[in-house]
C-alpha positions as CSV (number, residue, x, y, z in Angstrom):
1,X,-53.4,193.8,-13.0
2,X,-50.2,191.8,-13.4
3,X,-49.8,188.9,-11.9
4,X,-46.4,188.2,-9.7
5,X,-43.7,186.2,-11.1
6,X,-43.3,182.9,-9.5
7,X,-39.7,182.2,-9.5
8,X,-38.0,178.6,-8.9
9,X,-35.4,178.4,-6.2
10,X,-32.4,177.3,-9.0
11,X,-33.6,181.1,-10.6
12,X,-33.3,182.6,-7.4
13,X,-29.9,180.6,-6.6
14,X,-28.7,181.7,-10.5
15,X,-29.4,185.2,-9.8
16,X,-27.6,185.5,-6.3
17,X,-24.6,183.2,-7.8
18,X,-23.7,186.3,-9.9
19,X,-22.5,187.6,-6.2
20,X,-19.3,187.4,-5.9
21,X,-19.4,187.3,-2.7
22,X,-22.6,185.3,-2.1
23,X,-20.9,182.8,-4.5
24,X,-17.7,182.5,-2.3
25,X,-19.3,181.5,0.6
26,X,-22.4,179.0,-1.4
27,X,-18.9,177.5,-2.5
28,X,-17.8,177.0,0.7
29,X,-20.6,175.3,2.4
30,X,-21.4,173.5,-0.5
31,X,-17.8,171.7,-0.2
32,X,-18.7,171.6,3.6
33,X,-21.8,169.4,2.9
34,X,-19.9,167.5,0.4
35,X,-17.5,166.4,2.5
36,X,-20.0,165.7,5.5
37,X,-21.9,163.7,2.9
38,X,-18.7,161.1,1.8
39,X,-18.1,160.9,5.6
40,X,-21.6,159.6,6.3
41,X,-22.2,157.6,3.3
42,X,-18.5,155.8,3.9
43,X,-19.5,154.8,7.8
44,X,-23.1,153.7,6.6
45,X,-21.4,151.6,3.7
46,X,-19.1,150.1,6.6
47,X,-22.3,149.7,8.4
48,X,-20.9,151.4,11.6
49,X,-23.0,153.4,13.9
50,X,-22.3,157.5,14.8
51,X,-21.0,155.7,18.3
52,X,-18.5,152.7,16.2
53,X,-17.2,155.0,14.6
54,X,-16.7,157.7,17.3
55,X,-15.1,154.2,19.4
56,X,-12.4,153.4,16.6
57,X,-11.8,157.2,16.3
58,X,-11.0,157.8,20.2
59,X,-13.4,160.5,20.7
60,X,-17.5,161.0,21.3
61,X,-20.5,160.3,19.6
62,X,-21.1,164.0,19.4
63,X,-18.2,164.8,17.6
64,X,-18.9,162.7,14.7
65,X,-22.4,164.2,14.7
66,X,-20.6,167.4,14.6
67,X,-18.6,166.6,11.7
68,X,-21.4,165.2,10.0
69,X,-23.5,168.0,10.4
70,X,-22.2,169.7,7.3
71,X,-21.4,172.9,9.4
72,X,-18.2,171.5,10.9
73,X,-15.1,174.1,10.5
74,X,-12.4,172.6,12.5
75,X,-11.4,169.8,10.4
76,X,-7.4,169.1,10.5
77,X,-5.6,165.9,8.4
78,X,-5.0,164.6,11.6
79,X,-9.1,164.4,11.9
80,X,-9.2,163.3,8.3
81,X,-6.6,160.7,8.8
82,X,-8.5,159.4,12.0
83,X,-11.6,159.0,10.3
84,X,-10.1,157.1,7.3
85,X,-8.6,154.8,9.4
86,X,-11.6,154.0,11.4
87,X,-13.4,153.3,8.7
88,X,-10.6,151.4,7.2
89,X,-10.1,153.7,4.1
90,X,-7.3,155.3,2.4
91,X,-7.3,159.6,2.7
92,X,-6.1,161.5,-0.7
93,X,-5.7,165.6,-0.6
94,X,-5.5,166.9,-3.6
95,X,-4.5,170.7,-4.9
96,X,-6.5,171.7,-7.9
97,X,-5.3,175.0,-10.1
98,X,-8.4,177.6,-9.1
């Protein structure tokens, strides 16, 4: 009787990665949780609360739990630019060859 392979999730994740498709949208979130990360590690490093930061930003304590929920789509610059201010940073965009 042969027993089962156990596979790790990084084989699992390695074998569905050849997907292009599947790859396209791991890509996506992964930059989506990336940039939901910086957000929240900036605002803790400026030791500012979901709610201070919502308060310097002009909107609600839900929306910045929104945005830092990693699942966020509607970022704009205008969003980007709000949240750099607040949290008294400077905002660079930058276009990489793909």
């Amino acid at each position: 009787m042969r027993k089962p392979k156990i596979r790790t999730f990084q084989e699992h994740l390695k074998k569905e990665l050849k997907d292009p498709e599947f790859r396209k949208h791991f890509e996506e979130e992964r930059r989506a949780l990336a940039l939901a990360m910086k957000i929240v590690k900036l605002r803790q490093r400026r030791g500012l609360t979901q709610k201070d930061l919502a308060r310097a930003m002009r909107t609600s304590q839900q929306a910045v739990s929104r945005i830092e929920s990693g699942e966020y789509e509607g970022f704009t610059l205008k969003t980007l630019e709000k949240i750099a201010e607040a949290t008294g940073s400077r905002l660079k965009i930058d276009l990489l060859p793909a």
